[in-house]
N, CA, C and O of each residue as an XYZ file, in Angstrom:
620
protein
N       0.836     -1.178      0.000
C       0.000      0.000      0.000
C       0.882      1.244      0.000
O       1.901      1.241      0.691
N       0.596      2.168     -0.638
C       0.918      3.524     -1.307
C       0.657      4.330      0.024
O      -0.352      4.012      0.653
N       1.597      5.516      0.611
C       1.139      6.598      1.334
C       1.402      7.489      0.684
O       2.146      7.559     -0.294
N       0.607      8.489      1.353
C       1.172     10.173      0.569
C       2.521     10.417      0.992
O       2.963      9.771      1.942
N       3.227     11.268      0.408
C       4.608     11.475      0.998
C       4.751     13.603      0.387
O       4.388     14.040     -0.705
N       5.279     14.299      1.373
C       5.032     15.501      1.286
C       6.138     15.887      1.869
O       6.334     15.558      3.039
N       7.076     16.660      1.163
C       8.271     17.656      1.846
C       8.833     18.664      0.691
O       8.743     18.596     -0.535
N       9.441     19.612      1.539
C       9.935     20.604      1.336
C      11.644     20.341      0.915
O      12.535     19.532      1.175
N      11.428     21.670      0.047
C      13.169     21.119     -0.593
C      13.788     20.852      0.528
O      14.195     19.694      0.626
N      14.082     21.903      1.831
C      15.163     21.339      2.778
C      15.347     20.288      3.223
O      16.263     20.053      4.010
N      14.376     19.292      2.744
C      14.204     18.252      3.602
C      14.707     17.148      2.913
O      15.076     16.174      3.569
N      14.814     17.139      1.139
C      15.501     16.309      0.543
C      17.026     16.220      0.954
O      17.821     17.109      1.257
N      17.159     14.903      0.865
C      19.013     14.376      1.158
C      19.410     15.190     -0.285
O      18.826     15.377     -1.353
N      20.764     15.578      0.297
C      21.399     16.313     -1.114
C      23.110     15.434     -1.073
O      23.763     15.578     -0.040
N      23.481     14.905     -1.781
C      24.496     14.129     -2.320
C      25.617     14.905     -3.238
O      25.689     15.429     -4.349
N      26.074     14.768     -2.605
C      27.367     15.452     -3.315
C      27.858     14.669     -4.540
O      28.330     13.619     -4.106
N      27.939     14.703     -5.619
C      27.971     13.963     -6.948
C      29.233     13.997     -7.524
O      30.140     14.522     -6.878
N      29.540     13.356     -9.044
C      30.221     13.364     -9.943
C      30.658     15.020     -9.788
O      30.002     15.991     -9.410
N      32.197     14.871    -10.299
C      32.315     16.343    -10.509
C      31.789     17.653     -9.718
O      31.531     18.777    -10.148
N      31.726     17.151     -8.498
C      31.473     18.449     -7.414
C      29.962     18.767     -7.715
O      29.552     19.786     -7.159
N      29.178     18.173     -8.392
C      27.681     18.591     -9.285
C      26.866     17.478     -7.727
O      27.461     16.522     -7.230
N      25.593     17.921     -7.311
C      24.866     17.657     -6.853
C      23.251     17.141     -6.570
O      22.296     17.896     -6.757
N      23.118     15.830     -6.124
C      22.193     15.103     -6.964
C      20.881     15.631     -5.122
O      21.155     15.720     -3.925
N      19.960     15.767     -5.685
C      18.917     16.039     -4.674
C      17.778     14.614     -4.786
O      17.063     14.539     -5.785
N      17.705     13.741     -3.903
C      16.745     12.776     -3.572
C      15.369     13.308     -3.067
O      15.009     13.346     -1.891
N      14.686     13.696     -4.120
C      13.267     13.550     -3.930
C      12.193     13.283     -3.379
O      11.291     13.785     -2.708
N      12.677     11.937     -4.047
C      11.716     10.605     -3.894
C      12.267      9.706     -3.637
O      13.169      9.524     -4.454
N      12.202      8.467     -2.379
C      13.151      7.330     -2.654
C      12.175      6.403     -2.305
O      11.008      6.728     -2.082
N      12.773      4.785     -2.224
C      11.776      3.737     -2.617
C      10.643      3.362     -0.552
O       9.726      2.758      0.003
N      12.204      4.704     -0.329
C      11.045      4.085      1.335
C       9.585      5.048      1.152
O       8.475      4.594      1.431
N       9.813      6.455      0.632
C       8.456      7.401      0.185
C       7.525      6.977     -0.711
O       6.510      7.674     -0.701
N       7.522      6.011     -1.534
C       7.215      5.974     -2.741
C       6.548      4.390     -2.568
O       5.758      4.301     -3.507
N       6.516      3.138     -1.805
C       6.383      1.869     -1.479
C       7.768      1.085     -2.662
O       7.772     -0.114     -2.943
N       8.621      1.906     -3.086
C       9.549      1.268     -4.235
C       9.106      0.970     -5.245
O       9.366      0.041     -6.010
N       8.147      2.059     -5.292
C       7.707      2.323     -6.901
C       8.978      3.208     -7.710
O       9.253      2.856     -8.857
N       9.588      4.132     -7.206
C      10.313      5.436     -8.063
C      11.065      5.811     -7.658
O      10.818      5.415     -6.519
N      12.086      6.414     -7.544
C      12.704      7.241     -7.497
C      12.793      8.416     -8.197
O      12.337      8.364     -9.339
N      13.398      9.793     -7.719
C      13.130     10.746     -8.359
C      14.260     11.382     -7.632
O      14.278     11.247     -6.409
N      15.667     12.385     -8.498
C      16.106     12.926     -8.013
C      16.206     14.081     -8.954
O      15.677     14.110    -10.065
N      16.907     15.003     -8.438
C      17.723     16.540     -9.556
C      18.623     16.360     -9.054
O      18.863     16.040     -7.889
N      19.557     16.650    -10.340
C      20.636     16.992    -10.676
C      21.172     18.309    -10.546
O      20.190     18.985    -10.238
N      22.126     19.030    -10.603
C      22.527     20.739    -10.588
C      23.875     19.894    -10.363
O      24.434     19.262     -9.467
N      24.099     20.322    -11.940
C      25.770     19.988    -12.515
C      26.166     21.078    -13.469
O      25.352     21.744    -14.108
N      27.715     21.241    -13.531
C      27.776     21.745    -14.020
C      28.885     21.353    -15.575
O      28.974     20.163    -15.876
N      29.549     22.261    -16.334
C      29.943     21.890    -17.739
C      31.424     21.251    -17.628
O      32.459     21.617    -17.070
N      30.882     19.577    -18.797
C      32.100     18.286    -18.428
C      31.377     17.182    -17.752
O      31.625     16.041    -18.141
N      30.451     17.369    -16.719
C      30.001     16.347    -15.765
C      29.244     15.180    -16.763
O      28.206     15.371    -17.397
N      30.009     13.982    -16.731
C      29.436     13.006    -17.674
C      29.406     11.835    -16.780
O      30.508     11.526    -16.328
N      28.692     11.319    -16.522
C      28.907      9.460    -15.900
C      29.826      8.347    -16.849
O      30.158      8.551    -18.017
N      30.020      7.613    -16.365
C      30.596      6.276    -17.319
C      29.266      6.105    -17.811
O      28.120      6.417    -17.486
N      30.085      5.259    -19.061
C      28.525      4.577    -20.235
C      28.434      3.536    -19.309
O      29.296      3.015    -18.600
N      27.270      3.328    -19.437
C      26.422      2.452    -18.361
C      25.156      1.986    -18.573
O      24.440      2.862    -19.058
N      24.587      0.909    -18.391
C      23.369      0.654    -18.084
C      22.818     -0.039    -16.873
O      23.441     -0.530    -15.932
N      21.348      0.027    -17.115
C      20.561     -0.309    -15.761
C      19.851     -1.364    -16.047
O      19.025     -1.343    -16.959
N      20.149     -2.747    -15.079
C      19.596     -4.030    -15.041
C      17.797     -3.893    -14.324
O      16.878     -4.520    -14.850
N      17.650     -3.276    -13.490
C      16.823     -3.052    -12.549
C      15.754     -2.289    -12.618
O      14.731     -2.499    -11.967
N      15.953     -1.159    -13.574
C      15.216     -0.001    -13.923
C      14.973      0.832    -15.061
O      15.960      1.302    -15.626
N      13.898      1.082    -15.470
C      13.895      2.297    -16.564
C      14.143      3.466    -15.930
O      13.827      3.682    -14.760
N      14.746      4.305    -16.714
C      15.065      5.577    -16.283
C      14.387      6.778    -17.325
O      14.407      6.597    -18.542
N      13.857      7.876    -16.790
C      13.947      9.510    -17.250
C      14.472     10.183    -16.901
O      14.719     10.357    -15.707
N      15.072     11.206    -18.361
C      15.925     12.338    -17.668
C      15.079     13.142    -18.804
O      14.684     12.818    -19.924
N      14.955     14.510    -17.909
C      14.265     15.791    -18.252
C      14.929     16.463    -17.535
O      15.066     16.433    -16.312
N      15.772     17.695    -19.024
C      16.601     18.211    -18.998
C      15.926     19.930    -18.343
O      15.518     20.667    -19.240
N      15.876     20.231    -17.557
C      14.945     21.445    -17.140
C      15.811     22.806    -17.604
O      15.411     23.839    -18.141
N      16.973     22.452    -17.241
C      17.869     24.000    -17.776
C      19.517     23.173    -18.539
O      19.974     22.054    -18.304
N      20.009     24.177    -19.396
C      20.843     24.111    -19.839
C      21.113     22.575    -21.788
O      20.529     22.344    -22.846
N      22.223     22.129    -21.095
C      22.123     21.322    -22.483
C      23.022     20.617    -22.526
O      24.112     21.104    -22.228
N      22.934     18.758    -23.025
C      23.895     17.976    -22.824
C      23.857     17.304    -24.306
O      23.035     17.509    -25.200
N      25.016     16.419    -24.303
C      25.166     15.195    -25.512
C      24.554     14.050    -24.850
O      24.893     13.923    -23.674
N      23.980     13.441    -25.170
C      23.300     12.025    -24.761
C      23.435     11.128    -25.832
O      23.290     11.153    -27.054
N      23.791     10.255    -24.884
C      23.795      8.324    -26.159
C      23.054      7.336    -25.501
O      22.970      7.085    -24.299
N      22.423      6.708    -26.676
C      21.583      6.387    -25.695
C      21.699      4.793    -26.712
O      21.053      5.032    -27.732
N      22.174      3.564    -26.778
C      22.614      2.539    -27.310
C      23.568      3.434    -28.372
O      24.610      4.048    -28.140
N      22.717      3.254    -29.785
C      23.939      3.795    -30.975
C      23.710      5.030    -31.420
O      24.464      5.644    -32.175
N      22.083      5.661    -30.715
C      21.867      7.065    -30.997
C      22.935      7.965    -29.975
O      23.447      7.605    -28.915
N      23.080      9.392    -30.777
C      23.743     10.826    -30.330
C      22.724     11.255    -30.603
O      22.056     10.803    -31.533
N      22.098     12.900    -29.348
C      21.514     13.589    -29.867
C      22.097     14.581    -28.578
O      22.459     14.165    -27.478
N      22.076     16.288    -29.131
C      22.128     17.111    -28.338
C      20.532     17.632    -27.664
O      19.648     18.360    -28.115
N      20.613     17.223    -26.983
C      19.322     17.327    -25.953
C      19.567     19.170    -24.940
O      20.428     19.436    -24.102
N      18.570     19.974    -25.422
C      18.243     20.972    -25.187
C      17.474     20.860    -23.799
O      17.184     19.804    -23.237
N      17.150     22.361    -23.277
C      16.092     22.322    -22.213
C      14.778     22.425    -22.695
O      14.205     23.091    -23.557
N      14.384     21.310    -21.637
C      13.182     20.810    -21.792
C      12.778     19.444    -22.188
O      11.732     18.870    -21.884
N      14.086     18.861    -23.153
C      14.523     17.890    -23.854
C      13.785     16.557    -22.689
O      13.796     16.665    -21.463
N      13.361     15.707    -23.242
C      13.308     14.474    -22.602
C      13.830     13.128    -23.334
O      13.681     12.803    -24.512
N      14.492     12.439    -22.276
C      15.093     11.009    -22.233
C      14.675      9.741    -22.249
O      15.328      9.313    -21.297
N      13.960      8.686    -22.703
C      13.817      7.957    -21.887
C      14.636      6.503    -21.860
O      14.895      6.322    -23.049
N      14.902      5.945    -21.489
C      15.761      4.877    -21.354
C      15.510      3.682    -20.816
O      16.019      3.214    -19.798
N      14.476      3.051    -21.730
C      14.403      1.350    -20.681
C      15.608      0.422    -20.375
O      16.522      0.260    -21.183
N      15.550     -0.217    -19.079
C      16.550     -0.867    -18.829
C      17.080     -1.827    -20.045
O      16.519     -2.323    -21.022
N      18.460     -1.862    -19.522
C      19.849     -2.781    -20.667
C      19.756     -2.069    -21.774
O      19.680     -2.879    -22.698
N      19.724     -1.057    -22.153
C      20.101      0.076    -23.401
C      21.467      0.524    -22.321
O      21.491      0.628    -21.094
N      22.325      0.685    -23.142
C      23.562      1.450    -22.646
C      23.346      2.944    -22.652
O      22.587      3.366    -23.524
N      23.985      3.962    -21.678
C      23.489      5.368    -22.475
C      24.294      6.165    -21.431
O      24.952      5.398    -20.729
N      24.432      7.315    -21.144
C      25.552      8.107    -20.749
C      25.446      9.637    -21.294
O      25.105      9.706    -22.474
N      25.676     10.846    -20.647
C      25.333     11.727    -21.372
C      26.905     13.154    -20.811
O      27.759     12.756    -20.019
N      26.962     14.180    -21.195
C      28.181     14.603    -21.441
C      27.297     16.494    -21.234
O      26.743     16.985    -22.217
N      27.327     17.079    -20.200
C      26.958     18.397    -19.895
C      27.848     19.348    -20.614
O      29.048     19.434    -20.355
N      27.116     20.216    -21.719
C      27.613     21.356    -22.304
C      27.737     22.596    -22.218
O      28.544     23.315    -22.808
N      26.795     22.925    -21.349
C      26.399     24.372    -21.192
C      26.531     24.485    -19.683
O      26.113     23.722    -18.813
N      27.312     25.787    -19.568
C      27.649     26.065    -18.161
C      27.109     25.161    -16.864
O      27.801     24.492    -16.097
N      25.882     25.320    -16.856
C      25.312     24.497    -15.679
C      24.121     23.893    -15.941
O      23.478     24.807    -16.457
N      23.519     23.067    -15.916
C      22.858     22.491    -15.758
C      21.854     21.433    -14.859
O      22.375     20.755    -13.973
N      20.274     21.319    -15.154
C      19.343     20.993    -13.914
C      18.797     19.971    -14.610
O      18.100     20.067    -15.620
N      19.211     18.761    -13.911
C      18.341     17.873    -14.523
C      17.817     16.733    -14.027
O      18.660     15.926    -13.634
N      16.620     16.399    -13.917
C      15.646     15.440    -13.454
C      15.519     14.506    -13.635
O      15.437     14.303    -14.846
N      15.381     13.073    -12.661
C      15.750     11.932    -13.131
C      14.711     10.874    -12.442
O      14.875     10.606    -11.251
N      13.759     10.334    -13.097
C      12.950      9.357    -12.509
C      13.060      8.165    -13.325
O      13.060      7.971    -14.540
N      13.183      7.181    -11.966
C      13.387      5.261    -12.127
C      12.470      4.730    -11.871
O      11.599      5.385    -11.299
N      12.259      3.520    -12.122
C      11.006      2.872    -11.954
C      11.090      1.841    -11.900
O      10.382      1.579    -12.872
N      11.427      0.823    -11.504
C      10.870      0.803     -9.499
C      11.935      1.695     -9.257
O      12.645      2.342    -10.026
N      11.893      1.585     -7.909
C      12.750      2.644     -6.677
C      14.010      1.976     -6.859
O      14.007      1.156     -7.778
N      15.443      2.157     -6.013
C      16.391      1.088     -5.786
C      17.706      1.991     -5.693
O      18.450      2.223     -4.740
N      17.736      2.548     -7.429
C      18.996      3.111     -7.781
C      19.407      4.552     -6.725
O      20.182      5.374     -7.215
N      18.977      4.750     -5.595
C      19.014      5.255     -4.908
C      20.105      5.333     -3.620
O      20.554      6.187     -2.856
N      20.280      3.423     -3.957
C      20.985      3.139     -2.540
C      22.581      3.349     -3.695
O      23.458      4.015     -3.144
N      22.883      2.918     -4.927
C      23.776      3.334     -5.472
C      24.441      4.730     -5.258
O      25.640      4.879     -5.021
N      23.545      5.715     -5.366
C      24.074      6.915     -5.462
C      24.931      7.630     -3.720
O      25.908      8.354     -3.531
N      23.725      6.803     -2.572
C      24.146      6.983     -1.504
C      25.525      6.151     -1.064
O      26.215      6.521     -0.115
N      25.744      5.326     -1.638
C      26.461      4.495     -1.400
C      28.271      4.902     -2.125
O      29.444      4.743     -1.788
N      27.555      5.436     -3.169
C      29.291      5.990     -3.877
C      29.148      7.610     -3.626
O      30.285      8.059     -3.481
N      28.377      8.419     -3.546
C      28.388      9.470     -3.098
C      28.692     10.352     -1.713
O      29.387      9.867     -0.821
N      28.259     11.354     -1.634
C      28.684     12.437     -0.187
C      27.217     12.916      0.115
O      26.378     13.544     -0.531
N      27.265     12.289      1.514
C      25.804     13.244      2.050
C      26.059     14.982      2.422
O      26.672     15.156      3.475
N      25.783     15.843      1.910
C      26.199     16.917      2.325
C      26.207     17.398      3.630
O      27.007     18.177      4.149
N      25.107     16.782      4.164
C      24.933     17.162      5.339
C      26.278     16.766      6.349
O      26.441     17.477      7.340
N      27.005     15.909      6.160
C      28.362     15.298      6.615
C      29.150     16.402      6.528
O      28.721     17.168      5.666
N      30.211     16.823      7.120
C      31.812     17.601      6.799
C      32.544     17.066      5.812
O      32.816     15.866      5.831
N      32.952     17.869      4.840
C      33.304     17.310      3.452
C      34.715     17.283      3.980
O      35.354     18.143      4.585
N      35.071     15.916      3.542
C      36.400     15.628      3.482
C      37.538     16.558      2.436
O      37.258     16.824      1.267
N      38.622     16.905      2.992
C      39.504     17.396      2.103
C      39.975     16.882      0.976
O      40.734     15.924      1.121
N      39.660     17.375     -0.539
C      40.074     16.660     -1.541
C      39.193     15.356     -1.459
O      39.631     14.227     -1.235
N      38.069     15.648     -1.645
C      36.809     14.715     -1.609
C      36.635     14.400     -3.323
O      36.617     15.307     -4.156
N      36.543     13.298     -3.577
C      36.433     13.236     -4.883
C      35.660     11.048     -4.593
O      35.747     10.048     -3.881
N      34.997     11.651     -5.825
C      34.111     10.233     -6.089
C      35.394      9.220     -6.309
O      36.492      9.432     -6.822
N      34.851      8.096     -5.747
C      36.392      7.048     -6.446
C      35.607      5.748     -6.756
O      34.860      5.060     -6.061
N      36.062      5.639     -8.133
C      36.254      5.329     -9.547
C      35.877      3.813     -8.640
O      34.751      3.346     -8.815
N      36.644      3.233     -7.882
C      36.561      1.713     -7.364
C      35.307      1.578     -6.578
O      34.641      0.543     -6.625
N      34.938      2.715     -5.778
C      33.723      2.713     -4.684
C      32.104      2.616     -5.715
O      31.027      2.086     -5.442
N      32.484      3.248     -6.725
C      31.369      3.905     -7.608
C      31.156      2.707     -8.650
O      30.194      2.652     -9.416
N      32.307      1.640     -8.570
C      32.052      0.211     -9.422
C      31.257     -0.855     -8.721
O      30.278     -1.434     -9.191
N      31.911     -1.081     -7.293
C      31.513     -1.399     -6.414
C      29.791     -1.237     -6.042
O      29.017     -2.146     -5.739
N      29.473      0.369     -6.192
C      28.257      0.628     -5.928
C      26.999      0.258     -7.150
O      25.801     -0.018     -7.085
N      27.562      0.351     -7.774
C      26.986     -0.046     -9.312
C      26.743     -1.197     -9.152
O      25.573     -1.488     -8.903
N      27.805     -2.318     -9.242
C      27.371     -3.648     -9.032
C      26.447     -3.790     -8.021
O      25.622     -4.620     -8.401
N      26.271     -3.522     -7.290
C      25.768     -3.556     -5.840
C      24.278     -3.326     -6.231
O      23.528     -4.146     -5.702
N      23.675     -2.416     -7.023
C      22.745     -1.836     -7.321
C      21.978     -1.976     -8.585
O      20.971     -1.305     -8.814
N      22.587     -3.069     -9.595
C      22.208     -3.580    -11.078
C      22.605     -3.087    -12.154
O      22.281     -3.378    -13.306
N      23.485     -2.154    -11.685
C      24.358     -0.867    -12.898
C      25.185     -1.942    -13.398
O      25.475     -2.905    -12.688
N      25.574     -1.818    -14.586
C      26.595     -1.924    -15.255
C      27.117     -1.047    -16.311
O      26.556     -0.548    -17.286
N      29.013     -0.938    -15.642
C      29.591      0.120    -16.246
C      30.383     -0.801    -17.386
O      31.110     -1.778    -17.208
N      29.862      0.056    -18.992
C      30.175     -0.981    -20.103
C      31.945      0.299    -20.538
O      32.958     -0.192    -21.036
N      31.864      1.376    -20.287
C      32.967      2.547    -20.540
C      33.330      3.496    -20.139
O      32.930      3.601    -18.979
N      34.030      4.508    -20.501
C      34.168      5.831    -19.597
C      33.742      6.469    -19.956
O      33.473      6.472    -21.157
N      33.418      7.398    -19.154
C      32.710      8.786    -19.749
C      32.850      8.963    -21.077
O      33.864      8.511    -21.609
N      31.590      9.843    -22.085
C      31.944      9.532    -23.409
C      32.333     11.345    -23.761
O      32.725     11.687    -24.877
């Protein structure tokens, strides 16, 4: 059974991300009965993930501000604001931020990929370690852990 779930931005976990860029948790599968997830993004220009796909989940990304390269199996397209993504699971896909900064929205379906991001990421709310940087082994680790698979590097 489904509850309502109701909060205010302060109240979302904010994750310190790829490239100093910051992922805001929404929605996660304990709010949601593990129907969804839902986070934003606020990254800025360069911030790309490894090519990757998702065993576990379909994913959306709705690009709200700014503008990226996205691949999404053998398609390229420059995806504008407003632009939408969608990506059913085991398509490979990966995308490459162009424009100064960028906001972008990301809903999964079921819930899950959540514990990934907490898991290789920085809770902000924590004291940031000096020379804090995502690592490459923790973030493989977390992937596996979570149904990701990383097929390359950033594209």
């Amino acid at each position: 059974m489904s509850i309502p779930y109701l909060a205010q931005s302060d109240q979302h976990q904010q994750l310190e991300w790829l490239d100093g860029g910051t992922l805001s948790l929404l929605l996660d599968g304990a709010a949601t009965g593990g129907s969804l997830t839902v986070g934003r993004f606020a990254v800025s220009k360069g911030e790309a993930p490894p090519f990757h796909l998702h065993t576990r989940e379909d994913e959306v990304f709705l690009l709200l501000q700014g503008s990226a390269l996205v691949w999404a199996g053998e398609e390229r397209m420059e995806l504008a604001e407003g632009g939408i993504v969608y990506l059913p699971r085991n398509i490979p896909h990966g995308y490459r931020i162009t424009s100064a900064t960028a906001d972008l929205l990301m809903i999964c379906t079921p819930a899950g990929i959540e514990g990934m991001f907490r898991q290789a990421g920085r809770d902000r709310a924590a004291p940031r370690p000096d020379g804090f940087e995502i690592d490459p082994a923790v973030m493989a680790q977390a992937a596996d852990a979570y149904g990701q698979i990383i097929v390359g590097p950033p594209r």
